[in-house]
C-alpha positions as CSV (number, residue, x, y, z in Angstrom):
1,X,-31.6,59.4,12.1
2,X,-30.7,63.2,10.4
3,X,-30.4,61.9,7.1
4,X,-33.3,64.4,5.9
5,X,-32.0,66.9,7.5
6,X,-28.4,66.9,6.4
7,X,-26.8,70.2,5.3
8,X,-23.5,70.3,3.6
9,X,-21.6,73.1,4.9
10,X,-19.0,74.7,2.7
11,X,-16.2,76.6,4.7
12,X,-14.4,78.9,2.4
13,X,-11.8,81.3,3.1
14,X,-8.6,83.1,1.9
15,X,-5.9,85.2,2.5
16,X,-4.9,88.6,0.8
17,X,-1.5,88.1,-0.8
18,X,-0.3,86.4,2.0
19,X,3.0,84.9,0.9
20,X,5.8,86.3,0.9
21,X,7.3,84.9,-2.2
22,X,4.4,86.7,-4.5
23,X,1.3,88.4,-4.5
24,X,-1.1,85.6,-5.2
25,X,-3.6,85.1,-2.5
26,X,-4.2,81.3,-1.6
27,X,-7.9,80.0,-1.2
28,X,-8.7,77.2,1.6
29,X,-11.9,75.0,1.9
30,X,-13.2,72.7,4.0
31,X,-16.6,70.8,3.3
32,X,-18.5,68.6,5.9
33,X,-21.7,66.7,6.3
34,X,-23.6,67.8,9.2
35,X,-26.8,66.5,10.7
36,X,-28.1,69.7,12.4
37,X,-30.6,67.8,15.1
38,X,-27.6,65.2,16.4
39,X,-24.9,67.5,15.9
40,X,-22.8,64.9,14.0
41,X,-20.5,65.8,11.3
42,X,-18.3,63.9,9.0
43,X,-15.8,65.4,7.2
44,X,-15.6,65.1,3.3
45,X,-12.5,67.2,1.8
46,X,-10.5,70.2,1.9
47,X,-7.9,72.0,-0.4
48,X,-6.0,74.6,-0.5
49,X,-5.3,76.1,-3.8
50,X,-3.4,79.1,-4.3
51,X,-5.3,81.7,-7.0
52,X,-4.3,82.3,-10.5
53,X,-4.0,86.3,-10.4
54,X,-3.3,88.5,-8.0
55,X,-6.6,89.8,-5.6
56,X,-6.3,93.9,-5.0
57,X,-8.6,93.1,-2.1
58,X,-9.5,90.4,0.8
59,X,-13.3,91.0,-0.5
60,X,-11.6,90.0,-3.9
61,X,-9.5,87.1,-3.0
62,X,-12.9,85.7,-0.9
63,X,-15.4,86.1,-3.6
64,X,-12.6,83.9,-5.5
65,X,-12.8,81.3,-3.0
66,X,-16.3,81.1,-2.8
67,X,-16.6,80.7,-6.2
68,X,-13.7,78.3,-6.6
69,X,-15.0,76.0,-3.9
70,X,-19.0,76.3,-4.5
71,X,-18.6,75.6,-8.2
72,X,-15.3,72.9,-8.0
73,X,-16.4,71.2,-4.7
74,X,-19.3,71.5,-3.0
75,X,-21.7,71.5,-6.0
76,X,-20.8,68.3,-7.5
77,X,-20.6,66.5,-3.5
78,X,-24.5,67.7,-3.6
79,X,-24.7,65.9,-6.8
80,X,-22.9,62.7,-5.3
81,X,-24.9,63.1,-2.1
82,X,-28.8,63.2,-4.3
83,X,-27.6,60.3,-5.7
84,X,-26.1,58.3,-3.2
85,X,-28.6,59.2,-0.5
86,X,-31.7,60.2,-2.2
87,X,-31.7,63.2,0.0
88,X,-30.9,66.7,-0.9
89,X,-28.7,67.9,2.0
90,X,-29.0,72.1,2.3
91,X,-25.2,73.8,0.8
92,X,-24.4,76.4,3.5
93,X,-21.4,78.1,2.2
94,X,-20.1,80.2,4.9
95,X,-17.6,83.1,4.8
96,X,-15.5,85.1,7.2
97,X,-15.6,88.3,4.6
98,X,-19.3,90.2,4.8
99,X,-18.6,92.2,1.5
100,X,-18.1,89.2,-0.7
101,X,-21.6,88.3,0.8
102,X,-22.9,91.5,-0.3
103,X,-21.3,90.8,-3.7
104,X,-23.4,87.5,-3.5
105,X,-26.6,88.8,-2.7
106,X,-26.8,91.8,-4.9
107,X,-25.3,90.2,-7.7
108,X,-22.8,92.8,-8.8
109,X,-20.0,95.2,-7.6
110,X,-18.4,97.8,-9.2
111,X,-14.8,97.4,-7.1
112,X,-14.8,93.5,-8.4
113,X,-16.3,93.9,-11.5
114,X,-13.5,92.5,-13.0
115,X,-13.3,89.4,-11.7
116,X,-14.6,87.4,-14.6
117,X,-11.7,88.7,-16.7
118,X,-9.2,88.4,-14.1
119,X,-10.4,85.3,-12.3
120,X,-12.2,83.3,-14.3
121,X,-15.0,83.9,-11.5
122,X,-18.8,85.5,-11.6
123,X,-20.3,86.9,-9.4
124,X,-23.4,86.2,-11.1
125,X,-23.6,82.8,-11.1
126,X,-23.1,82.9,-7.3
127,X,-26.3,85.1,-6.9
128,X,-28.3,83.1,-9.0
129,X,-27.4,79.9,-6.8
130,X,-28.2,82.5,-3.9
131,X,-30.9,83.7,-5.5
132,X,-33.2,79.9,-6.2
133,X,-31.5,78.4,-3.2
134,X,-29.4,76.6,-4.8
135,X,-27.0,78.1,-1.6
136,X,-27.3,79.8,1.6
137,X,-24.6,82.3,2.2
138,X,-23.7,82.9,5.8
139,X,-21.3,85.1,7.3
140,X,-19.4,83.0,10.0
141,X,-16.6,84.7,12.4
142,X,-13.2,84.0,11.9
143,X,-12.3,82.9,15.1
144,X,-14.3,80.2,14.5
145,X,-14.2,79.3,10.6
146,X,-13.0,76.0,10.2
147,X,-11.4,77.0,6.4
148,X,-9.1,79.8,8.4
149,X,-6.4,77.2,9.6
150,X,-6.0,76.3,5.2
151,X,-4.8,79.7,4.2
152,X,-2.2,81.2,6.8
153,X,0.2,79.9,9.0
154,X,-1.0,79.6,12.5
155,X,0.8,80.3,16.1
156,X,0.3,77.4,18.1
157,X,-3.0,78.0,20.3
158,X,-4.8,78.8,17.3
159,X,-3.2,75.7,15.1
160,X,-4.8,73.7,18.2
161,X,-8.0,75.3,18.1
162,X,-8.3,75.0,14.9
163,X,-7.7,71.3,14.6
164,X,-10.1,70.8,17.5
165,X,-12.7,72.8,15.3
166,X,-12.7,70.4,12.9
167,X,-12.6,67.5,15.0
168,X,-9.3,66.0,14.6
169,X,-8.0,64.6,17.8
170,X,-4.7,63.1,18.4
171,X,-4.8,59.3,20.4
């Protein structure tokens, strides 16, 4: 009944050198189908893949994320999802991390100017998705980002609610 009105939502996150063996940040994504007037959602991937350099920032080691999951996921299960569907679902990517928004929407800063060099990642290219609506960028709150539970270990209550977030359920 929602297939004209399905969005694919993009859950991005990362954490800021968060292991203790190095210095490398690891990114987390998790990308669902979601029909916005049923409230159905269907699950599609996820990864977590730690990043190649080091991030001297979290607004760094999100922006990375973004980028790694808009460009290496997300835009190609759009493509899939044209094509299979003959719809064109919505991509909502949202993000936990309000200055690598800001970085989106302007389409520059001068703290992560480097990332291109360092990352392999533009900025640019994510605002000119932003900018045609190629993507919506939406800041979502950690407490209830459903990429949170793919970067950092979680205590048990939150390892829970985070599986419940995303719909897993045990029989």
């Amino acid at each position: 009944d929602d297939l004209l009105d399905l969005e694919l939502l993009s859950w991005s996150d990362a954490d800021w050198a968060g292991d203790s063996e190095h210095t490398k940040s690891t990114g987390g994504l998790y990308l669902e189908l979601f029909g916005p007037t049923t409230g159905n959602t269907w699950p599609l991937t996820w990864a977590v893949k730690k990043q190649t350099a080091t991030a001297s920032s979290t607004a760094e080691s999100e922006t990375v994320a973004l980028s790694q999951s808009t460009r290496q996921e997300a835009l190609p299960m759009r493509d899939l999802l044209r094509t299979m569907l003959g719809t064109d679902p919505v991509l909502i990517c949202r993000v936990d991390n309000t200055q690598a928004i800001t970085a989106v929407e302007r389409g520059y800063s001068k703290k992560l100017r480097y990332l291109e060099r360092c990352h392999k990642c533009s900025i640019g290219i994510l605002h000119e998705l932003w900018e045609t609506g190629e993507i919506l960028v939406e800041h979502w709150p950690t407490a209830t980002h459903k990429g949170d539970g793919f970067t950092k270990a979680l205590v048990p209550a939150k390892f829970l609610e985070a599986r419940r977030l995303m719909g897993i359920r045990l029989k």
